[in-house]
C-alpha positions in Angstrom: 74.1 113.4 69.8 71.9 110.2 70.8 68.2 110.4 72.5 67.5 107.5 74.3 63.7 106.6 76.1 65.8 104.5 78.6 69.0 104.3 80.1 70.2 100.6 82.0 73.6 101.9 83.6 75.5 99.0 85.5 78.3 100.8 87.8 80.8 98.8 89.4 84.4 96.9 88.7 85.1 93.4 88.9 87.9 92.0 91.2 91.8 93.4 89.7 93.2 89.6 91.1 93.6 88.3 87.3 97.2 88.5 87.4 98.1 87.5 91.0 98.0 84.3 90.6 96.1 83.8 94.2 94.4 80.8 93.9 98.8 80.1 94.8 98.0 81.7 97.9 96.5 79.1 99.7 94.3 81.7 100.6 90.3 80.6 100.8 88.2 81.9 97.4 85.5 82.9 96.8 83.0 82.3 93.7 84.7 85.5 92.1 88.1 83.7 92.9 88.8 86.9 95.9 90.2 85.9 98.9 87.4 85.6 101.5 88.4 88.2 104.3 87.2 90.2 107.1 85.4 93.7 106.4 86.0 94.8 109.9 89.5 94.4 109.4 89.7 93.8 105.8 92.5 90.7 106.6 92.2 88.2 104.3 92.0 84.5 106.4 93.7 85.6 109.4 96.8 85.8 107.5 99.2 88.4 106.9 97.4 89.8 103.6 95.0 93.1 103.3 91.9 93.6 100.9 91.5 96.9 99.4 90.2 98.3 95.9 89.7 96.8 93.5 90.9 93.4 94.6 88.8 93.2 97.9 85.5 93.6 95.2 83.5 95.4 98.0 80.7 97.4 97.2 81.8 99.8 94.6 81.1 103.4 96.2 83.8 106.3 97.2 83.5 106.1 100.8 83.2 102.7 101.4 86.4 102.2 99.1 88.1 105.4 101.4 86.8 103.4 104.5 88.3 100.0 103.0 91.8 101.5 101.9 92.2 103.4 105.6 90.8 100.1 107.5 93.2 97.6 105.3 96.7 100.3 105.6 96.3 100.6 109.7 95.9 97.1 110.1 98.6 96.0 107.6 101.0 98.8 109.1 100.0 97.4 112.9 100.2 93.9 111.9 100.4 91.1 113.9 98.2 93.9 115.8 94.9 93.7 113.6 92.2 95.2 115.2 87.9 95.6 114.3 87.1 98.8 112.6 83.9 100.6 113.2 81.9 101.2 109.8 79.9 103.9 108.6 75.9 103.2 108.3 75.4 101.1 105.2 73.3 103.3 102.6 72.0 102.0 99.3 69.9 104.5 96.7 68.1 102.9 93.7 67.5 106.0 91.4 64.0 105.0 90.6 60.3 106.1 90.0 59.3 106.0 93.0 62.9 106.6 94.1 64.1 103.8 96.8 66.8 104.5 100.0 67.7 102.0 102.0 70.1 103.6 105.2 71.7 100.6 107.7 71.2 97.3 108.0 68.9 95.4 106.1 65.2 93.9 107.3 66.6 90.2 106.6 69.4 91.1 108.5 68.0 93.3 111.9 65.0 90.4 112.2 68.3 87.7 113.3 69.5 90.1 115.6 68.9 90.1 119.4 67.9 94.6 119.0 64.7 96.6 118.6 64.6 98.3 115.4 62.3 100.3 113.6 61.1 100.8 109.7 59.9 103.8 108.2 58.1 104.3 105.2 57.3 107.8 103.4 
């Protein structure tokens, strides 16, 4: 057994596209070399290809992964019938001293928008 003073965990996966051979695609990259695609519909360019796990390199947490697979099969299973999907609030936790939660959008993000908002602090 190991005792450690501090602990740096990095959680996460990087794009699974390695052996697709996308940049074939014709399919618009990103810096990551994934297909740049909608996250309301997850459909990559308007075209007839769906983002989900590993290869859509979304933000790496269960539900939004759940969300991402359910959004991408209706949508693929519908097609040429692709239709916006309603997400759930963005959350973000830093496990921290002082701990730090962030829940919906962002400041930089709500301060472009035409909406009231509010920010708490405790």
């Amino acid at each position: 057994m190991h005792r450690f003073d501090y602990l740096l965990a990095a959680t996460g996966r990087k794009p699974n596209v390695d052996k697709l051979a996308i940049d074939r695609s014709g399919l618009d990259l990103d810096t990551r070399g994934v297909p740049t695609f909608d996250p309301l519909t997850m459909q990559a360019n308007g075209s007839h290809i769906f983002m989900a796990g590993d290869a859509s390199a979304r933000i790496p947490l269960l539900h939004v992964a759940a969300d991402d697979g359910r959004i991408a099969g209706t949508n693929a299973a519908s097609y040429p019938n692709v239709l916006a999907h309603r997400r759930r609030t963005p959350l973000s936790v830093v496990f921290t001293e002082p701990n730090i939660a962030t829940v919906g959008r962002s400041y930089a993000e709500l301060q472009h928008m035409p909406c009231e908002f509010a920010v708490g602090e405790v």
